[in-house]
Each structure stands twice: as C-alpha cells, then as structure tokens.
KOLLO-941679 format. One record per residue (C-alpha): residue number from 1; residue in three letters; chain; x, y, z. Coordinates in Angstrom, 1 decimal. Each point is the difference from the previous one (the first is absolute). Last residue first. Layout:
N
TORMAR   n res chain     c1     c2     c3
TORMAR NUM ALA     A      X      Y      Z
...
END
This chain:
379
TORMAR   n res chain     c1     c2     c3
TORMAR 379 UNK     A  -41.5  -76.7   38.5
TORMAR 378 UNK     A   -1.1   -2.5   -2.3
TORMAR 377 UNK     A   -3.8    0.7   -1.5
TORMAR 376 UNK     A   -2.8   -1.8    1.5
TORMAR 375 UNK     A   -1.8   -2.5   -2.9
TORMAR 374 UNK     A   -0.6   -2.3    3.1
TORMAR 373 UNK     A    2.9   -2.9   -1.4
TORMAR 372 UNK     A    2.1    3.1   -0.6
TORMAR 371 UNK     A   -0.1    0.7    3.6
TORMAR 370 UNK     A    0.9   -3.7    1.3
TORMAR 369 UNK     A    3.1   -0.2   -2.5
TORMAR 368 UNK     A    1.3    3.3    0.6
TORMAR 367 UNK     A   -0.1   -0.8    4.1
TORMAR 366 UNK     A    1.7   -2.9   -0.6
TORMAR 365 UNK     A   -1.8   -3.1    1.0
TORMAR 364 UNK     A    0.7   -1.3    4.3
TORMAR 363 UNK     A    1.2   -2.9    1.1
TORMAR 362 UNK     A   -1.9   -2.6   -0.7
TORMAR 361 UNK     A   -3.6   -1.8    0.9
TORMAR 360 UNK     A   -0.6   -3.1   -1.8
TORMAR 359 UNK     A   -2.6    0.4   -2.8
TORMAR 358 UNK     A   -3.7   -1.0    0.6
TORMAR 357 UNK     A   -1.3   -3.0   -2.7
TORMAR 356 UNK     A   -3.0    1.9   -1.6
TORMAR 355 UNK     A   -2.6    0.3    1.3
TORMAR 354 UNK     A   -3.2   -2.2   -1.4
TORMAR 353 UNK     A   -2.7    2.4   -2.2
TORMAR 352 UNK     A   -3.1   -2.2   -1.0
TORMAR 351 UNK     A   -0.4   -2.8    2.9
TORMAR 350 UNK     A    1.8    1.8    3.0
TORMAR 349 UNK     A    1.2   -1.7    2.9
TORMAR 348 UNK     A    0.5    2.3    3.2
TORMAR 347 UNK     A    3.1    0.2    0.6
TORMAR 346 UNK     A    3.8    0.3   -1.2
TORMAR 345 UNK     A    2.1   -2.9    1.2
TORMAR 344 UNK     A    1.4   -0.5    3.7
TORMAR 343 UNK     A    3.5   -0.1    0.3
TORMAR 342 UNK     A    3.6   -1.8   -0.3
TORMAR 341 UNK     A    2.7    1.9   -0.6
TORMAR 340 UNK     A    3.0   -1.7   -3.3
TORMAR 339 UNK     A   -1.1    3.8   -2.3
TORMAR 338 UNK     A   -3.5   -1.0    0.3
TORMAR 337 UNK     A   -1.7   -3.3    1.1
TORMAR 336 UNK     A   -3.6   -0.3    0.1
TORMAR 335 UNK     A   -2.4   -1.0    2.7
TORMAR 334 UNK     A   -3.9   -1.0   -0.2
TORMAR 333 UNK     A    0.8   -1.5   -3.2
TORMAR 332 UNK     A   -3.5   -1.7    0.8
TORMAR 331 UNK     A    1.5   -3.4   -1.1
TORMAR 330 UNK     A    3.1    0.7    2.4
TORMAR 329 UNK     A   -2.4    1.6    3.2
TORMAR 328 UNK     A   -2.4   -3.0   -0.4
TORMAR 327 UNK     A    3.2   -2.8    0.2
TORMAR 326 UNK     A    1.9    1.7    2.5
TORMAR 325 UNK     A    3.5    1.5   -0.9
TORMAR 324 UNK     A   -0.6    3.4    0.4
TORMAR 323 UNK     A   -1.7   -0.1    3.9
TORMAR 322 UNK     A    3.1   -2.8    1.1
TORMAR 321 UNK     A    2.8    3.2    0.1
TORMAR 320 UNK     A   -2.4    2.4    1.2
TORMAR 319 UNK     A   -1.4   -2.1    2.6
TORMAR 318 UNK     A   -3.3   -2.7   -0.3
TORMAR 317 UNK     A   -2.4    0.1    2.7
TORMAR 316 UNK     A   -1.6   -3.2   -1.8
TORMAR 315 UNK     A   -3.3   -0.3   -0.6
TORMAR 314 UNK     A   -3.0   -1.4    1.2
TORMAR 313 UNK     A   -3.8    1.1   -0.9
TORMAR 312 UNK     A   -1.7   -3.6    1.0
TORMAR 311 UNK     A   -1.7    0.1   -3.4
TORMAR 310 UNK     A    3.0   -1.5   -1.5
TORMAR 309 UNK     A    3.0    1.8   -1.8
TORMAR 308 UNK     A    2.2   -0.8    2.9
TORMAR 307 UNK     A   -1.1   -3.1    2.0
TORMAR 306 UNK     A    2.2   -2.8    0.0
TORMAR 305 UNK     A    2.5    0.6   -1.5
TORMAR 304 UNK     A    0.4    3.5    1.4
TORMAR 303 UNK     A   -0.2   -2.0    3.2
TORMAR 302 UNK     A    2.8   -2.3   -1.1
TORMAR 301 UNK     A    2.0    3.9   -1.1
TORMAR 300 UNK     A   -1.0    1.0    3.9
TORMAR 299 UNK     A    1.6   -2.9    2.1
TORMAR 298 UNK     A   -2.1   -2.0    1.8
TORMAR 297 UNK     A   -1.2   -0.5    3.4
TORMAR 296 UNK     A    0.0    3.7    1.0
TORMAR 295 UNK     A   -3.2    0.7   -1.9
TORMAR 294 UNK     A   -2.0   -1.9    2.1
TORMAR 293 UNK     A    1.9    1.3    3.3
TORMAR 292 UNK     A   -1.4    3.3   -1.3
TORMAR 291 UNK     A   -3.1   -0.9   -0.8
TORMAR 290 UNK     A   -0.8   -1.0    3.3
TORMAR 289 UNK     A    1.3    3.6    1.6
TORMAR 288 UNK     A   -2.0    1.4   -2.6
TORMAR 287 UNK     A   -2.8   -2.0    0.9
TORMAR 286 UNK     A    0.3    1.2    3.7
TORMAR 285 UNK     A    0.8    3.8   -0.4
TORMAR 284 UNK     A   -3.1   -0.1   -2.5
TORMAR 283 UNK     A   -2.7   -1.8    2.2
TORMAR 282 UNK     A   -1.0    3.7    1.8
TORMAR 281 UNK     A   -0.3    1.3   -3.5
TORMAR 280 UNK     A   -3.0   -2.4   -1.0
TORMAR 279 UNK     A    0.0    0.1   -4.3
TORMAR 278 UNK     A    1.3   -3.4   -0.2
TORMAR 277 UNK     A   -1.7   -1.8    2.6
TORMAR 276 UNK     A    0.4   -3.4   -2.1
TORMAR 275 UNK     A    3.5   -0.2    1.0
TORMAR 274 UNK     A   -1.3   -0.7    3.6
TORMAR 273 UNK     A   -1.5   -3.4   -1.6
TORMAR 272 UNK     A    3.7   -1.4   -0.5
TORMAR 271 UNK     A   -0.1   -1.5   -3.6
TORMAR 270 UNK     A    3.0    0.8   -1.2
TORMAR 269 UNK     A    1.3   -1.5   -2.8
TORMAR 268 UNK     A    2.7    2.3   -0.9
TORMAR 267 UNK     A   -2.0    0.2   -3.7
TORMAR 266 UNK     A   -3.3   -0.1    1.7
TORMAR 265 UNK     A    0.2    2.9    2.2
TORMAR 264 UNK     A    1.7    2.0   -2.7
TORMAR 263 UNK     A   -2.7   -0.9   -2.3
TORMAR 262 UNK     A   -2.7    0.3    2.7
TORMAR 261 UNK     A    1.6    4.2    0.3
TORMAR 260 UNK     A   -0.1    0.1   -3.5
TORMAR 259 UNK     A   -3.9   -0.8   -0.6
TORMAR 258 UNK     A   -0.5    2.0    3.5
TORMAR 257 UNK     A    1.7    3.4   -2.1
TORMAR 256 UNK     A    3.1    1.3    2.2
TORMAR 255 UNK     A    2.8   -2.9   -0.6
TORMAR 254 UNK     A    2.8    2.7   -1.0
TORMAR 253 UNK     A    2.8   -2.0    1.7
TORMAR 252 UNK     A    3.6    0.9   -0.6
TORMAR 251 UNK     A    2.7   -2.5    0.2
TORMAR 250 UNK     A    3.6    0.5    2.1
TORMAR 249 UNK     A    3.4   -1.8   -0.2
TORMAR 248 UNK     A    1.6   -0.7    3.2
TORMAR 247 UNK     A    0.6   -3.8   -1.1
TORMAR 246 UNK     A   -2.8   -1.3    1.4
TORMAR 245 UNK     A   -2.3    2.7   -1.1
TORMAR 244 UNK     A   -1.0    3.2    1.7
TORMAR 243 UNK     A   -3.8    1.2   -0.3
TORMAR 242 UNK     A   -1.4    3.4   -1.9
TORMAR 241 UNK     A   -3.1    1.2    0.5
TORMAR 240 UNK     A   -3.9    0.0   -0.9
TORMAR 239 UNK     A   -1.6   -2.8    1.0
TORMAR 238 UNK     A    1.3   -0.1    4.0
TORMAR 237 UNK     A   -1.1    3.7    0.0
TORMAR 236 UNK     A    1.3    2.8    1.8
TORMAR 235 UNK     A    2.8    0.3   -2.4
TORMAR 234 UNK     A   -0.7    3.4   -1.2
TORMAR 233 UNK     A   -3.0   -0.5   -2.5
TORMAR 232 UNK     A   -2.8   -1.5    2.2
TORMAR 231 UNK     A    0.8    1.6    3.2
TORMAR 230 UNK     A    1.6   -0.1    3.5
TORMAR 229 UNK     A    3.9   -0.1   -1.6
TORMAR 228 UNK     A   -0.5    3.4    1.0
TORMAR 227 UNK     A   -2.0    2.0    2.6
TORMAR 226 UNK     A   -2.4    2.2   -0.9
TORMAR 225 UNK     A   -2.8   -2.0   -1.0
TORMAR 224 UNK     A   -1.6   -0.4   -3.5
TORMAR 223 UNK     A   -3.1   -1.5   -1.1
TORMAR 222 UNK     A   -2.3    3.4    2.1
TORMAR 221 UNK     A   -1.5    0.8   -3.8
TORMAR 220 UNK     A    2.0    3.0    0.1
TORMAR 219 UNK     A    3.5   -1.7    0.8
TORMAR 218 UNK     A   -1.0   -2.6   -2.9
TORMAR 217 UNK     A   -0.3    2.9   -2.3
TORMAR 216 UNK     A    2.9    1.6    1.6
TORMAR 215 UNK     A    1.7   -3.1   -1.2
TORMAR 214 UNK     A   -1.0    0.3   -3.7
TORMAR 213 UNK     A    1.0    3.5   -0.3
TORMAR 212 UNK     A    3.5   -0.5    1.2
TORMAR 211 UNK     A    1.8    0.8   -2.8
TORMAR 210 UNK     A   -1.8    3.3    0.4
TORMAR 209 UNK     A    1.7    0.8    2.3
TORMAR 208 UNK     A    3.3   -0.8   -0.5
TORMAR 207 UNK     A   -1.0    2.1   -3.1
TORMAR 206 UNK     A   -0.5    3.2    1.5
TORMAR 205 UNK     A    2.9   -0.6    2.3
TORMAR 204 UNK     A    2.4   -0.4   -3.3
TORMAR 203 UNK     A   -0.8    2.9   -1.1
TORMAR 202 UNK     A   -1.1    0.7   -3.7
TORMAR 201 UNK     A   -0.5    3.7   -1.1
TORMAR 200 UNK     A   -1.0   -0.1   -3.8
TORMAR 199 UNK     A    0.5    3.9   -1.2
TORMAR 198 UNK     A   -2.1    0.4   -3.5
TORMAR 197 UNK     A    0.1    0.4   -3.7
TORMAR 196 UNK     A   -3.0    0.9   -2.0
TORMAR 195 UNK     A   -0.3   -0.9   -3.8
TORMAR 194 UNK     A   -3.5   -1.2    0.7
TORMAR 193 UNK     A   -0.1   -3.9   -1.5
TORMAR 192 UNK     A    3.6   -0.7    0.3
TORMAR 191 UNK     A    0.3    2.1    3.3
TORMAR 190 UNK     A   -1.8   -2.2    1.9
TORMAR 189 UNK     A    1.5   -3.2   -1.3
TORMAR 188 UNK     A    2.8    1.6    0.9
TORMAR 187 UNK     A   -1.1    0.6    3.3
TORMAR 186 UNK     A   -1.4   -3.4    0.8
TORMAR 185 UNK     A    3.1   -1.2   -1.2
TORMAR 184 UNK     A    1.9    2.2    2.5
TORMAR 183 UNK     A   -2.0   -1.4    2.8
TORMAR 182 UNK     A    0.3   -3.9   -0.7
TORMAR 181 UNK     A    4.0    0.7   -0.5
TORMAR 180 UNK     A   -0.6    2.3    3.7
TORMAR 179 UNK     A   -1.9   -2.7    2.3
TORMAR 178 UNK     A    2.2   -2.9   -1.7
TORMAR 177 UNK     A    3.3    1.8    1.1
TORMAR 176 UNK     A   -0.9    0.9    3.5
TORMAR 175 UNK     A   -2.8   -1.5    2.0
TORMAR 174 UNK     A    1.3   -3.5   -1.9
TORMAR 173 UNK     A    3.2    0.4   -0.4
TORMAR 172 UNK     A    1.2    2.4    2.9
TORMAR 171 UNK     A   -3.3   -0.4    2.4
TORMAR 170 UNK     A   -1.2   -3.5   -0.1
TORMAR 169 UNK     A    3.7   -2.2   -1.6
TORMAR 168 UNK     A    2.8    2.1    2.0
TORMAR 167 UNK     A    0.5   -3.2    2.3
TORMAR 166 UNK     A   -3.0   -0.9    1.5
TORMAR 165 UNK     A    0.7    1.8    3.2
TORMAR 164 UNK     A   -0.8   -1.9    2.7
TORMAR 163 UNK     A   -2.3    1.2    3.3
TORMAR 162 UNK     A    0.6   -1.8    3.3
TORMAR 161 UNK     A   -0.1   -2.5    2.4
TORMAR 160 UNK     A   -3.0   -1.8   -1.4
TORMAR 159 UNK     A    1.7   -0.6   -3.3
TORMAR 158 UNK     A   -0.2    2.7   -2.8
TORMAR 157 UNK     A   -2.2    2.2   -1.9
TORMAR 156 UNK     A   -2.9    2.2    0.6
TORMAR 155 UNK     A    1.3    2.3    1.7
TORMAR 154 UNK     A    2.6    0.8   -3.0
TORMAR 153 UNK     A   -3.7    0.6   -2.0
TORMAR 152 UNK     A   -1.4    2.4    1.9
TORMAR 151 UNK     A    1.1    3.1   -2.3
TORMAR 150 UNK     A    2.0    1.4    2.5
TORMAR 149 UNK     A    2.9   -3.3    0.2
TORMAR 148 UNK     A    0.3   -0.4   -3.3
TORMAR 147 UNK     A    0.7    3.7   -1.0
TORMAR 146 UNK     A    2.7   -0.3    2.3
TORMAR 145 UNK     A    1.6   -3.6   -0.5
TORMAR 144 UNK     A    0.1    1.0   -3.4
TORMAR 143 UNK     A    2.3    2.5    0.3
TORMAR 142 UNK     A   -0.3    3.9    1.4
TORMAR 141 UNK     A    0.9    3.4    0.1
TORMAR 140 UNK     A   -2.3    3.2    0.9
TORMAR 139 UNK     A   -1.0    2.6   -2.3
TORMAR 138 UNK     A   -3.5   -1.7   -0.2
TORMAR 137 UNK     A   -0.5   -0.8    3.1
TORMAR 136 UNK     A   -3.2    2.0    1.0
TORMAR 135 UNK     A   -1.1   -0.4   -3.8
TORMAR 134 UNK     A    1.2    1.5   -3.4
TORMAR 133 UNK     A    1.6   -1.3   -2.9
TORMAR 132 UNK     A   -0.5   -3.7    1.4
TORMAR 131 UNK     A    1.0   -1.9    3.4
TORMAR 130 UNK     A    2.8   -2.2   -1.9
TORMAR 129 UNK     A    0.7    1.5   -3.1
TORMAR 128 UNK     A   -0.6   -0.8   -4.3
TORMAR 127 UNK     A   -0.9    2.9   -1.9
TORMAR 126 UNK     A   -1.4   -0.9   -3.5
TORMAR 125 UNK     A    0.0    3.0   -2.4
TORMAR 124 UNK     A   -2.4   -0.5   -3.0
TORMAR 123 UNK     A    1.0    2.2   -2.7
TORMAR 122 UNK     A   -2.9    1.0   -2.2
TORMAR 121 UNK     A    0.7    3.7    0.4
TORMAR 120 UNK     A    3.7   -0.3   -1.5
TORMAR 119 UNK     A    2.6    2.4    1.1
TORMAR 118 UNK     A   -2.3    2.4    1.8
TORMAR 117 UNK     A   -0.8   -3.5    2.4
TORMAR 116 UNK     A    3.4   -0.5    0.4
TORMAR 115 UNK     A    0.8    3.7    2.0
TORMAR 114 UNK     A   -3.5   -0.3    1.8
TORMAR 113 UNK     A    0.9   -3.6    1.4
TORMAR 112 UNK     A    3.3    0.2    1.2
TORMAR 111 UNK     A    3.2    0.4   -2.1
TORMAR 110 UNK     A    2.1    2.6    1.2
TORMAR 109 UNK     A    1.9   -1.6    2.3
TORMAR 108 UNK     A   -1.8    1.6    2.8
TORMAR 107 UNK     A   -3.2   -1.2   -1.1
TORMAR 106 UNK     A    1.7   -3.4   -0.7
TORMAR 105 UNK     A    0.6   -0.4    3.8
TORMAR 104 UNK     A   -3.1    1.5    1.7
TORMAR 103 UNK     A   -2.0   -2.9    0.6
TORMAR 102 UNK     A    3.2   -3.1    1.0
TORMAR 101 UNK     A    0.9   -1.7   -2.9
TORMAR 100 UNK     A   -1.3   -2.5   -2.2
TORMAR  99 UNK     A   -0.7    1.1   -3.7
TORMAR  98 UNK     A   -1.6   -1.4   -2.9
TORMAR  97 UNK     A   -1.1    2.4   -3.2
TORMAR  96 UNK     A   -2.1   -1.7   -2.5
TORMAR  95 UNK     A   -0.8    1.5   -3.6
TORMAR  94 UNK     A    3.7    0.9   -1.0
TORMAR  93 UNK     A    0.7    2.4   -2.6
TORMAR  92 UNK     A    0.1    3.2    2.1
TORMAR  91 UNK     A    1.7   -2.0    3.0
TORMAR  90 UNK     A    3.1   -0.7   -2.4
TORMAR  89 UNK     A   -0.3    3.8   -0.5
TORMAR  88 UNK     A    0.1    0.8    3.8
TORMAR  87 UNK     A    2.6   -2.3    0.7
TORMAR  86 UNK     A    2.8    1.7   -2.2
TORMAR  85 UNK     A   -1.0    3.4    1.0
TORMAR  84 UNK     A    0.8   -1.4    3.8
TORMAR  83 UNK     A    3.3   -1.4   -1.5
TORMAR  82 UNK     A    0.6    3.7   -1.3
TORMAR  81 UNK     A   -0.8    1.3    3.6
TORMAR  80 UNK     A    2.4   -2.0    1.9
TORMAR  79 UNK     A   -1.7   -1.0    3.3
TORMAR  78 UNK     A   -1.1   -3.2   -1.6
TORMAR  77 UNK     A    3.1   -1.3   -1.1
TORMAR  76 UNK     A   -1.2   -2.7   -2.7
TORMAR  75 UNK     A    0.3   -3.3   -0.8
TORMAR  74 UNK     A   -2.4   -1.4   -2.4
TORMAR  73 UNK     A   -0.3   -3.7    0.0
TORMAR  72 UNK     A   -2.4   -2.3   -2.4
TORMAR  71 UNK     A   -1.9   -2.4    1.7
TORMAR  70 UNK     A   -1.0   -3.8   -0.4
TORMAR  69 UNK     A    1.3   -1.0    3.8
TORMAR  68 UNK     A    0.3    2.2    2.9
TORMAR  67 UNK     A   -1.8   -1.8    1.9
TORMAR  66 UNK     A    1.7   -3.3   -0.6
TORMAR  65 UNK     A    3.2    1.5    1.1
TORMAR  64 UNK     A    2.9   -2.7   -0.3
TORMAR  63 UNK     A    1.3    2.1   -3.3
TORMAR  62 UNK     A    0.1    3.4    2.0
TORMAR  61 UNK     A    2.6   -1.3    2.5
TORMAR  60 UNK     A    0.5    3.1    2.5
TORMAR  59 UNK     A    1.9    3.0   -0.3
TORMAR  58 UNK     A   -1.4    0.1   -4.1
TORMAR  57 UNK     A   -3.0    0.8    1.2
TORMAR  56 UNK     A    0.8    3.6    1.4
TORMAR  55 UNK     A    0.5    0.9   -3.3
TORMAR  54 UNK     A    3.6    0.9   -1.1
TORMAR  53 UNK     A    1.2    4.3    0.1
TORMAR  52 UNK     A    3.0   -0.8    2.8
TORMAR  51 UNK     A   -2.0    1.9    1.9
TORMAR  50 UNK     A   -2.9   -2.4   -0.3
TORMAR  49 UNK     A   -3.0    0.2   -2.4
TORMAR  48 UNK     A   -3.7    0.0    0.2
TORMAR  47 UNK     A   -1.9   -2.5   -1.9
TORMAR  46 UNK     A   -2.7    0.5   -2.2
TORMAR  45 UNK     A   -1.4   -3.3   -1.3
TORMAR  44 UNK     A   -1.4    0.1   -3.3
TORMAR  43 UNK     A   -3.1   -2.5   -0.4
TORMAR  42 UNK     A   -1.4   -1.3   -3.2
TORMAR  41 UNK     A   -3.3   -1.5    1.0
TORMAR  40 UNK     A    0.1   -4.0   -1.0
TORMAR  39 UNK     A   -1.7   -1.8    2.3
TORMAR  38 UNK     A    2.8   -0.7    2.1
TORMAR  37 UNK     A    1.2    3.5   -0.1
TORMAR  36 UNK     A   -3.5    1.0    1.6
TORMAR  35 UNK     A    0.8   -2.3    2.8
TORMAR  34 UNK     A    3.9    0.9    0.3
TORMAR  33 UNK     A   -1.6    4.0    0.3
TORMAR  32 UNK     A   -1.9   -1.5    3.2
TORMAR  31 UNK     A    2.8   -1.7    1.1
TORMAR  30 UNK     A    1.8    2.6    0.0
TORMAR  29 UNK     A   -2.2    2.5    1.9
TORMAR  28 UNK     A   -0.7   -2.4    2.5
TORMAR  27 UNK     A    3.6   -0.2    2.2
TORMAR  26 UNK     A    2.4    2.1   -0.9
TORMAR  25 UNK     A    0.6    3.4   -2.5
TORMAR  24 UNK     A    0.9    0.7   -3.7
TORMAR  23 UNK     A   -2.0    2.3   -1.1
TORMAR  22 UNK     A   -2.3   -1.8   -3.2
TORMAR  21 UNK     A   -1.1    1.3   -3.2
TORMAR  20 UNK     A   -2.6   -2.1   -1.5
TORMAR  19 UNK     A   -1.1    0.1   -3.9
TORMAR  18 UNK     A   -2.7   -2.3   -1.3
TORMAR  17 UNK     A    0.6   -1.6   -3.3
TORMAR  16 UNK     A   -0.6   -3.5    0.7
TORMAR  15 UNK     A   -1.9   -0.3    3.3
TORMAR  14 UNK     A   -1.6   -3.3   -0.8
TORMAR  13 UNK     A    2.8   -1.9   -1.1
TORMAR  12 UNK     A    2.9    0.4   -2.7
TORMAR  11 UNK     A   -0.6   -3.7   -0.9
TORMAR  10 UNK     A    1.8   -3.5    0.6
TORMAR   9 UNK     A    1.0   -1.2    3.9
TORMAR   8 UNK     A    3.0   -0.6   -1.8
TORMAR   7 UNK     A    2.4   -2.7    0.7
TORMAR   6 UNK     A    3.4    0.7    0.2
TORMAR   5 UNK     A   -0.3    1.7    2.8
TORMAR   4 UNK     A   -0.8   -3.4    1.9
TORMAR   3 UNK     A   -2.8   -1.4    1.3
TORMAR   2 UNK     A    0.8   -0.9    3.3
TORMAR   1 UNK     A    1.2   -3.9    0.6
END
C-alpha cells in the first residue's frame, strides 16, 4: 500500500523558509508551486473569489486535488482595491512570486512585474504561459496540444497514422511546471547572492523544445527520420516497445544496449539468426512482428516472472491503480496516501533535508489567519 500520512517523510526539507505567493490558475503553474511545497517552501495561494464571496476552489472538490496540496488559501476579490493592498504586502514578504495567466493580466490587476518588484527588489516573479510574454502568439490561447504541436515534438509522436498527444506530460508538466520551479530557483539563488530580483518567463513551447534536445541531436546527426514509429525511440524498433500479453495485458521492452538485447534474446529463447541484425531498420517491421506473437503466448505478470528486473529491460505497463501497489514503487514510497487519495510522493530524494510529509489540500484558511502568519496586518 502508499505510504500513508501518518508517516512522515521526516524534515522541513530543502526549501525551508522560502516564501512563494501563488495566483491561482490551471495547468503548470500549480504544479510548479505543489513542487516547491513538497520541498518545504511555504506557499500562500491567492485565490479569487466568487459572487457569493467563496474561492473559486471551493466549486469543485479541493481535498481530491493533488496539485493543490500543502498550501495555505487566500481568497481575495481582485478588482477590489483593499484586497489588491492585501496582496501587495503578502508579495512584500514573499521571495517567489508564481503566476500563470495570459501577459497582460496581473498588469492590469495591479500587480505585474514593476508594481512587485518596488515591493521587494529580490522578488523573483515566475510567469508561467503557453507561447511566452511576448512572441507572434503570445496573446493568443492555447493547451498542451498547442505548444506541443509547434515545438516539433507532437510530430514526433504517435502511430503511423498520425500524431498522439502524450497526455499533458511534455509541454504542461514537463515544458510547463518543471521548466518554471527549475527557473525560479535559479532566480532565487540569484538574488541570494546579489539582492536582485527578476521576471522568470517560462512557456511551455520553449520547453517542449527543449525537452527534445536529445532527438534533434539524432535529427542533426541524420539518426532520425520523419515519419514515426520509423525510429529508435518511437516504437520503430522491435527492442524498444511495448508488446500485448495473453491476457491483453502489455510489457515494455527497453532492450537497446547488445548485452540486453542477447538477454532478451536469450531469455525467450530465440535463436532465429535475423534477430541478430539488431540495429538493421529494414528487419524491424519483421522482428517486431515475431516478437509480438512471442510475447502473445503468455500472459504479462508470468513474463514479469520471468524477466522483469533482468538484463532484458522488461516491465510491466502497469495502470494507476496496479503502479502503487508494485513491489519497487511500495519500498520506494513512490506514492503516499493523503486525506483517503492516492498519489505520487514528494521528489527527488534528499539525504540531509527530506520534505516533509505534504498536507492534504482544504478548503480554503481564513483570510486573518493567512495574513497574520506573513506579519501582514488584518484589514
């Protein structure tokens, strides 16, 4: 089972004592305040309110969340000037600033850049969009499918037929939210050592890109062809894949290194001689197709049996109700349990200064509450 909440992850972790004021928005921006919440930052979370005067979280289920989760909630009406005061002076004692709406937004609220910045010069404000603070698309909308798909990356994967999104992992989580949280520390760190503040502009098409470093590499070096499931890394290969089991269950096969690739081989106990043309792309469609009716005899947890934690690289294609229970995941405490939901534990690992365990999110802290925990007088 996940570890439960019971169960500290034991410290205050590495970001102990930094201060990060978030605007509640969708997408990237919160998971990239959750990550600096995980390792320990103290985060307030500014959400606007409805006209009945409750945050807009509270319409949905705030305690089933998980990105949302380890904060403290401010609601504010940010057209009313005294809630606009309010922000600013939370903003004067925070060190991080995180924001994800469209360029233009918080300068007409009030709060942009220029406006924080007098507040408190070392303030690092993290802007999290789409196409960036400025650009040819830069006022326009978008979701991860968007950014994706101009960044070369959405071309890249899929079947044959056509291009897949890969859920909102590349351009949202990754692109997104770990682009901006490695950003803003850069920042801080910055402003730690010079007392200078500074505007981080994180898009998500900036990093799409760049998450895809490695395979313009192998674009430039002539290793990777246009069209998909044609190359080493998107299914073209019979080594590197996933294969359907007798009972409809799937495996994954990483077999890329010859040493692996004659485990695999010798742990099905082939010993075809076309197999041994590993690296020959106009074999692959064949092998695979071999491979496949290989894979088909048995069903996936007697292949796991078999083969998983071997030098063949095999594992399971595990779903999100098997991925916390497997043996690895449970002694990794890969996956806690908070508040009866189910999700992934705080990472990296750290040796001196673990996180702490994260707290369920709730709904909502009173506003007195939050400001007097910043040293901000009550309104």
């Amino acid at each position: 089972m996940p570890q439960s909440a019971s169960t500290p992850l034991a410290g205050a972790g590495p970001l102990h004592g930094v201060r990060v004021v978030e605007f509640a928005a969708l997408g990237p921006a919160p998971m990239a305040a959750m990550l600096l919440a995980d390792l320990g930052a103290e985060v307030v979370r500014i959400e606007r309110k409805t006209a009945a005067g409750r945050p807009v979280a509270e319409l949905f289920d705030p305690q089933r969340d998980i990105l949302n989760r380890s904060r403290h909630t401010l609601a504010l009406d940010l057209k009313n000037p005294q809630d606009i005061d309010a922000a600013l002076a939370v903003i004067a004692r925070a060190d991080v600033l995180i924001e994800g709406f469209r360029p233009g937004v918080m300068e007409r609220l009030g709060l942009g850049p220029e406006v924080c910045l007098a507040r408190q010069p070392a303030l690092v404000y993290g802007r999290m969009t789409g196409w960036g603070q400025h650009g040819a698309l830069a006022p326009a909308v978008g979701h991860d499918i968007n950014y994706l798909a101009l960044s070369g990356a959405l071309h890249s994967i899929g079947g044959v037929g056509q291009p897949m999104p890969p859920l909102n992992l590349v351009a949202d989580c990754g692109g997104g939210a770990m682009l901006l949280a490695l950003g803003v520390l850069a920042a801080r760190l910055h402003a730690c050592q010079t007392g200078r503040g500074q505007v981080v502009d994180a898009a998500m098409t900036d990093g799409s890109a760049l998450l895809m470093s490695m395979i313009y590499t192998l674009h430039a070096m002539g290793e990777w062809r246009g069209q998909r499931e044609a190359n080493l890394l998107d299914g073209g290969a019979h080594f590197y894949g996933t294969y359907c089991c007798a009972d409809g269950k799937w495996l994954a096969v990483g077999a890329i290194e010859p040493q692996f690739y004659a485990a695999l081989l010798k742990a099905l106990g082939i010993d075809d001689p076309v197999f041994q043309a590993q690296w020959d792309r106009a074999h692959w469609p064949a092998l695979r197709a071999k491979l496949a009716q290989v894979f088909a005899q048995k069903p996936r947890d007697a292949w796991c049996a078999l083969l998983e934690g071997s030098d063949a690289c095999v594992s399971p294609v595990l779903d999100l109700d098997e991925a916390p229970r497997h043996a690895h995941n449970q002694s990794r405490q890969t996956f806690i349990e908070l508040g009866g939901v189910t999700q992934p534990a705080p990472a990296p690992r750290f040796s001196h200064t673990p996180p702490p365990t994260p707290r369920p999110p709730g709904m909502g802290d009173e506003v007195g509450e939050v400001l007097a925990r910043w040293g901000v007088a009550q309104r």
